[in-house]
TORPA-4810 file (N, C-alpha, C, O; in nm, 3 decimals):
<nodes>
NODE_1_2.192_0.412_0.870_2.309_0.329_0.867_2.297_0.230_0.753_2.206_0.148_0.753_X
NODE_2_2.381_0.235_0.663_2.383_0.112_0.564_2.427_-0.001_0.593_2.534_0.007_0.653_X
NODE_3_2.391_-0.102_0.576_2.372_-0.249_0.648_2.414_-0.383_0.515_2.317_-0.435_0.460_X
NODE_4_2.511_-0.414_0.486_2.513_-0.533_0.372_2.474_-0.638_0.415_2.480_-0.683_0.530_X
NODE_5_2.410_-0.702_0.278_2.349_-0.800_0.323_2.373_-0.864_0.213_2.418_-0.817_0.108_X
NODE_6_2.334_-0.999_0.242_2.378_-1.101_0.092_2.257_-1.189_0.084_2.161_-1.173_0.160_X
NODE_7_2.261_-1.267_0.007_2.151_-1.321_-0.098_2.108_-1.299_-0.215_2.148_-1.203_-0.280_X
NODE_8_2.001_-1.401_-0.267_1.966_-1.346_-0.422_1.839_-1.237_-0.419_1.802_-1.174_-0.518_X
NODE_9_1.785_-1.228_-0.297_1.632_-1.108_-0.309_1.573_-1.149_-0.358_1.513_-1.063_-0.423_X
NODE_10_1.537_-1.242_-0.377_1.372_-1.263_-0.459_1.286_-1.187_-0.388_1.246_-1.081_-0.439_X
NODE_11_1.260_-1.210_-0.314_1.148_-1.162_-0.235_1.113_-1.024_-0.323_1.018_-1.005_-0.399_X
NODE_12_1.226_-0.932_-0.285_1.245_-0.833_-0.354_1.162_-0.800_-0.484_1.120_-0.881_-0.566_X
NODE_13_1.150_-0.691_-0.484_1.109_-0.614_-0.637_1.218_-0.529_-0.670_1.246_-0.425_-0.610_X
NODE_14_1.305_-0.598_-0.807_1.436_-0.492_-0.869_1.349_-0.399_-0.919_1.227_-0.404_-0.929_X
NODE_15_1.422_-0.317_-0.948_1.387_-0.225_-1.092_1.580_-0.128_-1.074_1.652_-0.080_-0.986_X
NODE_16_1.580_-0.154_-1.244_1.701_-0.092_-1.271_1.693_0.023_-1.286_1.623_0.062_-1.379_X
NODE_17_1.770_0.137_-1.188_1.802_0.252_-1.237_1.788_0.337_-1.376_1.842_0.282_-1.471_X
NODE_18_1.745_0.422_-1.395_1.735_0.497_-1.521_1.839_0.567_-1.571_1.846_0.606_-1.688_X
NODE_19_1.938_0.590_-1.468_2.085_0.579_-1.549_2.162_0.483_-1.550_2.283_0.500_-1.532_X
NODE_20_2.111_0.369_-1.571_2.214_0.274_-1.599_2.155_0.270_-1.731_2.045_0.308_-1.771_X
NODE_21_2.288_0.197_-1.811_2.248_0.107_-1.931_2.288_-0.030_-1.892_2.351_-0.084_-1.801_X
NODE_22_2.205_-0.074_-2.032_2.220_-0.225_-2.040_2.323_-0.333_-2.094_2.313_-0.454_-2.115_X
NODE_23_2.457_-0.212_-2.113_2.532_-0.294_-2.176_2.675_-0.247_-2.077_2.779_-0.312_-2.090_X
NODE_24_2.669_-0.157_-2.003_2.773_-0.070_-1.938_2.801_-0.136_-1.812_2.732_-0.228_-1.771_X
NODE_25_2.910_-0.086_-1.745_2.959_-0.131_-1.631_2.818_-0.091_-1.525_2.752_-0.163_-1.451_X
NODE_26_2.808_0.054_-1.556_2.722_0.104_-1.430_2.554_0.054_-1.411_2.451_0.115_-1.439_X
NODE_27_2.574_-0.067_-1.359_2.403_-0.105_-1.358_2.379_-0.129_-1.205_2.417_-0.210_-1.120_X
NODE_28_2.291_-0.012_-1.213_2.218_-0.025_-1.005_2.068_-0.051_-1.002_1.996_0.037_-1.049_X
NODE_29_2.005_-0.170_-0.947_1.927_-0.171_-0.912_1.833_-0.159_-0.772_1.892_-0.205_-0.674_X
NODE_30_1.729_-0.118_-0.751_1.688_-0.083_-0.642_1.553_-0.186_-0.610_1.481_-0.236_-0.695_X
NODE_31_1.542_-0.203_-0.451_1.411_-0.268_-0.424_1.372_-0.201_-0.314_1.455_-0.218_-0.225_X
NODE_32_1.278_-0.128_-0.280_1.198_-0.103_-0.176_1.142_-0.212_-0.120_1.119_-0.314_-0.185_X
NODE_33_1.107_-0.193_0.054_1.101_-0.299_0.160_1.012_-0.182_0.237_0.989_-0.066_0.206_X
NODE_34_0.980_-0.251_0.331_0.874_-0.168_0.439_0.994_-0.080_0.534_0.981_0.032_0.584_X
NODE_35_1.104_-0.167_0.539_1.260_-0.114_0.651_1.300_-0.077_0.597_1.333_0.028_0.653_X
NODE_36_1.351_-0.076_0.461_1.503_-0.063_0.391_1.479_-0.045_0.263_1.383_-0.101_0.209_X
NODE_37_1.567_0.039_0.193_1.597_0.062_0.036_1.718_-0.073_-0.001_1.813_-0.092_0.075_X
NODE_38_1.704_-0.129_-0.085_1.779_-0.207_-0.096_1.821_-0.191_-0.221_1.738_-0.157_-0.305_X
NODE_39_1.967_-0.211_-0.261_2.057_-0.178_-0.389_2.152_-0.290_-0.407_2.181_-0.367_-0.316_X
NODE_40_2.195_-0.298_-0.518_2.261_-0.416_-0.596_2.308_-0.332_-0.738_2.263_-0.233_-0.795_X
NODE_41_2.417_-0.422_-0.767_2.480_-0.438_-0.861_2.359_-0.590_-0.986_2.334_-0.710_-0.975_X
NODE_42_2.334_-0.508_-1.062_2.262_-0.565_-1.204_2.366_-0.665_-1.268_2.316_-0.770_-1.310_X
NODE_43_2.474_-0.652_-1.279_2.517_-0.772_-1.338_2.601_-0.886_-1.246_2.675_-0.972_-1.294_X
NODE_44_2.568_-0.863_-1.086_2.578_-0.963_-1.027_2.444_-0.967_-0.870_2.458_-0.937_-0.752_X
NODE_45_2.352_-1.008_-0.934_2.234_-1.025_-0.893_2.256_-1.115_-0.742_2.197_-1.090_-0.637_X
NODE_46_2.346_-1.211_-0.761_2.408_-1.309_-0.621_2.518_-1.283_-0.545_2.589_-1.363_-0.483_X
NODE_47_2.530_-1.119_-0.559_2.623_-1.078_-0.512_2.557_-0.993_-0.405_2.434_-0.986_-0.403_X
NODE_48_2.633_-0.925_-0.311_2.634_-0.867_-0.233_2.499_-0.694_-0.235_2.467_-0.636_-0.339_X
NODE_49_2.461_-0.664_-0.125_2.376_-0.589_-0.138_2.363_-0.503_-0.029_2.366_-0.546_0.086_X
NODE_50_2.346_-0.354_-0.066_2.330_-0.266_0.023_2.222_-0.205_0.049_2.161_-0.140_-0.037_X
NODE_51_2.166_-0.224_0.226_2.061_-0.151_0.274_2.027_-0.038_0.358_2.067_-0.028_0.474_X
NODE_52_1.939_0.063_0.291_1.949_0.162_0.325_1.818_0.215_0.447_1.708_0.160_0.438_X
NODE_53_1.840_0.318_0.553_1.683_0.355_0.595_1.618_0.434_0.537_1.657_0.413_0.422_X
NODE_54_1.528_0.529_0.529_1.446_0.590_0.439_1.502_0.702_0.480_1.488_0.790_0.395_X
NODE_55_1.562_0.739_0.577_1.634_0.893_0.584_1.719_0.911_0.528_1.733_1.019_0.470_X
NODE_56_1.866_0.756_0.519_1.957_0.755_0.461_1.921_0.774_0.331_1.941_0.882_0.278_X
NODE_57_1.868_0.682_0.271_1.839_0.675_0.104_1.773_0.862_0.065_1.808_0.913_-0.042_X
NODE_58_1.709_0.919_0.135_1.631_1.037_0.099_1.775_1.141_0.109_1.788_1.232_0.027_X
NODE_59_1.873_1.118_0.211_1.963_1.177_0.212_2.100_1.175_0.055_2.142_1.270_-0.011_X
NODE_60_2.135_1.019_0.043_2.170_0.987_-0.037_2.123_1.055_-0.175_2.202_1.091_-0.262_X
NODE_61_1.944_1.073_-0.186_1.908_1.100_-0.322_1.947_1.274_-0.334_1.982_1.313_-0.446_X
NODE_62_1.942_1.379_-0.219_1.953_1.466_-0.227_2.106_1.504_-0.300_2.136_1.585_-0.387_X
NODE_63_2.185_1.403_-0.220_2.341_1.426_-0.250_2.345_1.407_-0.397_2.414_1.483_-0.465_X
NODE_64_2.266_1.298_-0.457_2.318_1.282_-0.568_2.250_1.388_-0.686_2.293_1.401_-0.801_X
NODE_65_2.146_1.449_-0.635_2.082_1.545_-0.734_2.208_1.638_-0.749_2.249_1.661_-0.863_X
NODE_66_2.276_1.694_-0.637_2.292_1.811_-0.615_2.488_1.782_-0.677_2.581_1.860_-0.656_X
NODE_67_2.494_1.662_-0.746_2.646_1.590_-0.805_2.649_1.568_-0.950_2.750_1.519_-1.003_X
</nodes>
């Protein structure tokens, strides 16, 4: 179940997607957690954030190989 959540994540460890660029609309970053995959929008870091479970996100990654 994906779960939003808000804050800035520090806690967090980003790392930006390898298809994003750095100058483009499409920037996703990701943080792994012991619970949750956690995702954000890169050019609004204090914005809103989506969390994932490790089945969802593994599910998610399959979908997107296969797009």
């Amino acid at each position: 179940m994906t779960n939003p959540s808000t804050g800035n994540g520090s806690a967090l460890e980003w790392f930006k997607s390898s298809y994003s660029t750095n100058d483009g609309p499409a920037c996703v970053e990701v943080a792994f957690a012991p619970e949750a995959i956690h995702v954000r929008d890169s050019k609004r870091v204090q914005g809103p954030q989506l969390a994932f479970g490790a089945q969802e996100w593994a599910a998610f990654l399959s979908y997107a190989a296969d797009h």
